[in-house]
N, C-alpha and C positions, 0 to 999 in steps of 0.2 A: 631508489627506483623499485617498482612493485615486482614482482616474479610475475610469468606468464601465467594468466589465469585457465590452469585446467578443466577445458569443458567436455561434458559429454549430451549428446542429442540421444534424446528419446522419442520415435515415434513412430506408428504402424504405417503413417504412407511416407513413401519412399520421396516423394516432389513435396512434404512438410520438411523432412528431413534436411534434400535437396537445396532450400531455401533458405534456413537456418545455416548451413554451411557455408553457402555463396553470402549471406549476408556476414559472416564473420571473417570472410577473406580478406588478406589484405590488412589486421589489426592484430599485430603484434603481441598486444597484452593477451590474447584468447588462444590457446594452444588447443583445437580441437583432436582429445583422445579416442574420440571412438562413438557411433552409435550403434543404437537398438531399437528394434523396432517391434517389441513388445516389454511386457513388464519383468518376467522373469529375466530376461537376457540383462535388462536395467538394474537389475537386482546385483547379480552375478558381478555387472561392471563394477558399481559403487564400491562393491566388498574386496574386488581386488584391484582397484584405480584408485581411487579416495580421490574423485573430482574436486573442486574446488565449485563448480558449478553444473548446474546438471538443467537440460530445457526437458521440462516432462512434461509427455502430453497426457491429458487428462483421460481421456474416452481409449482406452484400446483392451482389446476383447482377454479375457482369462482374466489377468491381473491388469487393472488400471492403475492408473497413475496414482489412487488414493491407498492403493492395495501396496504399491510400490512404496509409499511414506510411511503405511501401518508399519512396514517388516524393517525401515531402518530404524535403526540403534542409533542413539544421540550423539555417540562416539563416532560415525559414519555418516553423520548430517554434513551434506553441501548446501551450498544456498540454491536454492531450487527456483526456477521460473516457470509457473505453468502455463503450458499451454493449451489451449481450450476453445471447441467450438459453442460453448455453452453460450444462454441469449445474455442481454444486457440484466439483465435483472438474478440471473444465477451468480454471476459474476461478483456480484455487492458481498460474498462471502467472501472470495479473495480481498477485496479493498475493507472491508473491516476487519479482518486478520492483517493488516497493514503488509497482505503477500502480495510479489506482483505475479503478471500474467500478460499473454499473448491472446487474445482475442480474434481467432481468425473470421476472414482473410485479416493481417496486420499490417502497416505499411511499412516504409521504413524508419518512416520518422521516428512511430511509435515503437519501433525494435533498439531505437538508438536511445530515445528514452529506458527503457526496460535493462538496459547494456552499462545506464549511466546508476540507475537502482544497486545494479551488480556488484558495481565498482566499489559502490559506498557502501553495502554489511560487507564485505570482502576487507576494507579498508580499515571500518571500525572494530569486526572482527568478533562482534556482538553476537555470537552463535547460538549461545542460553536463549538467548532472548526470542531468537528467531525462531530457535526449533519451538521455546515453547508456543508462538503465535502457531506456526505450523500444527503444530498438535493439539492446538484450541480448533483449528479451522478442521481437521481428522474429527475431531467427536463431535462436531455441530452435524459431520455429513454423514459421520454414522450414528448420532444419535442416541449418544451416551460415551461415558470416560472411555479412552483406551487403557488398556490394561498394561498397568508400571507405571503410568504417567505420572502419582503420586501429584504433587502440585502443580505439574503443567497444565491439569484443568482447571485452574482459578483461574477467572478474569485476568487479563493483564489490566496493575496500574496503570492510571490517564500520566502524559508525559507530565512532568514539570517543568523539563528545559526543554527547548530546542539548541542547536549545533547549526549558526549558519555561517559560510564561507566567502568569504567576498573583498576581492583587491587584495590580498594575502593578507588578510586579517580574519580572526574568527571571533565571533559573539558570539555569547551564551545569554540568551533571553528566556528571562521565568516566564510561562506559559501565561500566570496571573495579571502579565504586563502586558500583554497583548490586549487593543483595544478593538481590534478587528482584522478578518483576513480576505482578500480576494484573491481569484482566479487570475494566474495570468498564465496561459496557454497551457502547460504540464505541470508547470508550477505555482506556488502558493506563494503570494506576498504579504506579509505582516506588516502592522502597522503599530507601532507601540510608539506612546508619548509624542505626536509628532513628527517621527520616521518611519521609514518603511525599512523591510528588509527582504529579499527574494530567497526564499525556502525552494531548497530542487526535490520538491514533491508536490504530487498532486494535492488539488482540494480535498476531495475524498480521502485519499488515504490520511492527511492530516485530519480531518474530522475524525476520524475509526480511533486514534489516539490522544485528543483531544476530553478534557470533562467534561461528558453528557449533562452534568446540571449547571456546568457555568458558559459553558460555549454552543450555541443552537447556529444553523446553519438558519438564515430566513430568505435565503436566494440560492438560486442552484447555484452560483458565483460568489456568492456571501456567506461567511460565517462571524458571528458577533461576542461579543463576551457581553454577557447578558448584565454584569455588575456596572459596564459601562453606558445601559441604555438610563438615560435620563426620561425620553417620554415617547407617545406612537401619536402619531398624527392621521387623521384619515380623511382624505381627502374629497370629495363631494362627486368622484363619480367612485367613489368604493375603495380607491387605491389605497394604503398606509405607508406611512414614511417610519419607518426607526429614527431617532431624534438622540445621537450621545453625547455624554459629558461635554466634549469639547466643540459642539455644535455640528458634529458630522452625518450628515442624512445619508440614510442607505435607505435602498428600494425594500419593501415587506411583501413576498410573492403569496400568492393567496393559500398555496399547498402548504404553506410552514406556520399559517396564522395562529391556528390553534395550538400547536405547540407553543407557541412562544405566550401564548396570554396565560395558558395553564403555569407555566417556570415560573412567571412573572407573576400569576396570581391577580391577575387583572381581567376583566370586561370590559370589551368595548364593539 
């Protein structure tokens, strides 16, 4: 059985904060130690709580949220969720750092998704990995290496495996074997030789992890393994069909066109 996950709330309003508490009430696993409702106070806690999880909000006056990640030490890394009024499109930095996030207002569906992210780097325990994503997504926002990070500002490797769970069994699927993924609600379904398998991540964040030259997204719902497309079909009012190995048609949305005829090397 897992130990109660030590959280601490970071944020300037007191009804964000508010919120975040009431939505943890009542779950056992979340042991809420303390908030803060600016960056230094955040600081302070980390150093002498060593949370296991920490909800930080993005935007607060002195020290923010980013200011708050520059000053921890990799030794003093929790798994962090941020929280952020930022628009949809700011946001695409967190889902290509494969980090999550609270996008206010949030509901609670989507708090219970974010709850269920927690559970699993908590689980798997992967902290290298996370901080250095975390510290990739720190010098995109400030715009050059942080200082120590020594290799953490390389790219992260594209996966090669995924880890998925299901009926108390676990598969390990080499990414290469993936013939195609769709959207299903918060989660990604793969489909490899025939089967499917329900990945509890989003499409997006699977793409941010995924290899840019073998896997294109050509639906906001679709992403393909391009070694699998046999042909593109275009249909006579403009539409195109993706056409793979196994005769599986997927929709070609018109924003993804040119990406995929460039990988492919093809005109049409």
């Amino acid at each position: 059985m897992m130990k109660s996950i030590r959280t601490l709330i970071v944020d300037d309003e007191v009804l964000a904060r508010r919120r975040i508490r009431n939505l943890l009430r009542g779950r056992a696993e979340f042991a809420v130690i303390g908030e803060c409702a600016n960056g230094r106070e955040a600081l302070s806690a980390i150093r002498l709580h060593a949370p296991d999880l920490v909800f930080l909000d993005v935007q607060m006056p002195d020290l923010d949220g980013f200011g708050v990640l520059e000053e921890i030490t990799t030794d003093q890394l929790p798994v962090i969720i941020f929280v952020t009024a930022y628009d949809q499109y700011a946001v695409r930095a967190f889902e290509f750092h494969a980090l999550d996030y609270l996008l206010k207002p949030f509901d609670d569906e989507r708090f219970e998704k974010t709850l269920e992210w927690a559970r699993a780097q908590l689980e798997k325990q992967q902290f290298r990995q996370l901080g250095e994503r975390m510290f990739a997504l720190l010098e995109d926002h400030r715009g050059g290496p942080r200082s120590g990070a020594g290799k953490s500002s390389a790219a992260p490797k594209p996966l090669s495996r995924l880890i998925v769970k299901s009926a108390g069994r676990v598969f390990f699927i080499r990414t290469e074997e993936i013939d195609w993924v769709e959207a299903e609600g918060y989660y990604a379904r793969l489909h490899v030789g025939g089967k499917s398998h329900l990945l509890r991540e989003t499409l997006t964040k699977l793409e941010s992890q995924l290899d840019q030259n073998r896997f294109l997204r050509i639906h906001r719902s679709t992403i393909v393994n391009l070694d699998r497309v046999r042909e593109l079909m275009t249909q006579s009012h403009g539409e195109c069909t993706v056409v793979l190995n196994d005769g599986t048609q997927l929709k070609l949305s018109r924003g993804y066109r040119d990406r995929l005829t460039t990988l492919l090397g093809r005109q049409f």
